[in-house]
C-alpha positions in Angstrom: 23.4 20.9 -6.5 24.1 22.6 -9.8 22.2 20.5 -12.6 19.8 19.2 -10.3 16.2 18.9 -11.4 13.7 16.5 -9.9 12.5 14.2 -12.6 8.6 15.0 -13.4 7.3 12.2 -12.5 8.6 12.4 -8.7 7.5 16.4 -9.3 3.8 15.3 -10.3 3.4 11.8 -7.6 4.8 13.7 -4.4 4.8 16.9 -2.3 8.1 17.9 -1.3 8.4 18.0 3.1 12.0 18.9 3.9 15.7 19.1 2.0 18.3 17.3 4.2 22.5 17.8 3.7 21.9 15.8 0.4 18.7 14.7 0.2 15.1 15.9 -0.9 12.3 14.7 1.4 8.9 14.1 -0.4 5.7 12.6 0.5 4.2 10.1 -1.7 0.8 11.5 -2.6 -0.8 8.0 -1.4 -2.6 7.6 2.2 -2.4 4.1 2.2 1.1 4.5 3.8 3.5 6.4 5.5 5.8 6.7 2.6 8.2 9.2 1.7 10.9 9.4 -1.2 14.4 10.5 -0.8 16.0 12.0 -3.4 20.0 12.9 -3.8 20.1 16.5 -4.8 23.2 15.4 -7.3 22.5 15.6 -11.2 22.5 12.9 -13.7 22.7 10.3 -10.7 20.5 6.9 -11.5 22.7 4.5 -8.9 24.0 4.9 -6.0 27.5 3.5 -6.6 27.4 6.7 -9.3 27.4 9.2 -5.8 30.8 10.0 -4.5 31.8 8.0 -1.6 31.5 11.1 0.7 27.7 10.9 -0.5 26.8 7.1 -0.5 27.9 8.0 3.3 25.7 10.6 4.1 22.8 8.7 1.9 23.3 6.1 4.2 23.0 8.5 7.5 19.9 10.2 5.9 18.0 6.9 5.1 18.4 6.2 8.4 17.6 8.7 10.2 14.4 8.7 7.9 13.6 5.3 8.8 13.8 5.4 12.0 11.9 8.8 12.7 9.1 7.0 10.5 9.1 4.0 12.4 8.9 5.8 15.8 6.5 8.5 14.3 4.0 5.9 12.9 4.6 3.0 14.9 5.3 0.7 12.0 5.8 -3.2 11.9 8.2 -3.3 9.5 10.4 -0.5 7.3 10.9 -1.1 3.8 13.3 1.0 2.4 14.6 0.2 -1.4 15.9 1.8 -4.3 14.6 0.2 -7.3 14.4 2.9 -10.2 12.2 0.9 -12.8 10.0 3.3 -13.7 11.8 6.6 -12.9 15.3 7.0 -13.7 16.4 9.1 -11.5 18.5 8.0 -7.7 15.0 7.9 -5.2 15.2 6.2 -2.1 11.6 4.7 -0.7 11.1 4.9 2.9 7.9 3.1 3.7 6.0 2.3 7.0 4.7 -1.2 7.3 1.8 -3.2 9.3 0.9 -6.2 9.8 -2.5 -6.5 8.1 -1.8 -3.6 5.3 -3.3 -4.0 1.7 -0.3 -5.6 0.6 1.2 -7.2 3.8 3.0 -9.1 3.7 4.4 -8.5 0.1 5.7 -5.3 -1.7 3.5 -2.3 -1.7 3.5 -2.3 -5.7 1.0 -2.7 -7.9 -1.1 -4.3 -4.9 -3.9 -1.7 -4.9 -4.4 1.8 -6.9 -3.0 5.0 -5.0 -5.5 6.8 -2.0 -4.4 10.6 -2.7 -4.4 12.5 0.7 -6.9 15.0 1.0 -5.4 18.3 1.1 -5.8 19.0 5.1 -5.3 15.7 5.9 -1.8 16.2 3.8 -0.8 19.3 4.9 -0.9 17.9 8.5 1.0 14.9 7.8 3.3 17.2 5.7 4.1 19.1 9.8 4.2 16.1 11.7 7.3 14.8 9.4 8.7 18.3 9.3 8.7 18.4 13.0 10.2 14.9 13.3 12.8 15.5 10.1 14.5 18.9 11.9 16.1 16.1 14.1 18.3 14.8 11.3 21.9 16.5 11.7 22.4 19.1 8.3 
């Protein structure tokens, strides 16, 4: 991990929920979905053909194990998970619940509606719930 800061726009949009064997966990500061970010905890990293083989490997175990905890956790429709890096830089894996009948079903999520910030109890609880569900994933 030496090197490795979170970029600040991930830092100011999210709360962070757990650190996996490689990844960062963070909630997207957005109620309008189950959404969380995974982040490789390797510096410098924008793609992730850049990670070493050993990590695209356990990326690939993390994401999903995320997706599916998410899907069972919030009974989702669909999971969209993508890494598209547009606007920040930096490797971050989206991990995004989906339903039938969502604001932006059944397109992308982006740019469909502004952000729904949690409110601070009703984050903090969603915050546990993931924790609880995330101390599955193998370290």
């Amino acid at each position: 991990m030496t090197g490795f800061s979170l970029h600040a726009q991930l830092a100011a949009d999210t709360e962070w929920v757990e650190t996996l064997s490689l990844c960062r966990v963070l909630l997207m500061n957005d109620s309008t979905y189950p959404w969380l970010i995974l982040v490789p905890e390797r510096a410098g990293i924008r793609e992730i053909h850049e990670l070493s083989e050993a990590d695209q490997q356990t990326l690939m175990r993390e994401m999903t194990a995320v997706a599916r905890i998410m899907e069972l956790a919030f009974d989702a429709n669909k999971m969209n998970v993508a890494a598209l890096g547009n606007m920040v830089p930096q490797l971050h894996i989206h991990v995004i619940a989906r339903y039938e009948g969502d604001p932006a079903w059944p397109g992308p999520i982006w740019g469909k509606t502004p952000a729904v910030p949690y409110e601070a109890d009703v984050k903090r609880a969603r915050i546990e719930h993931l924790r609880e569900h995330l101390r599955t994933v193998p370290r």
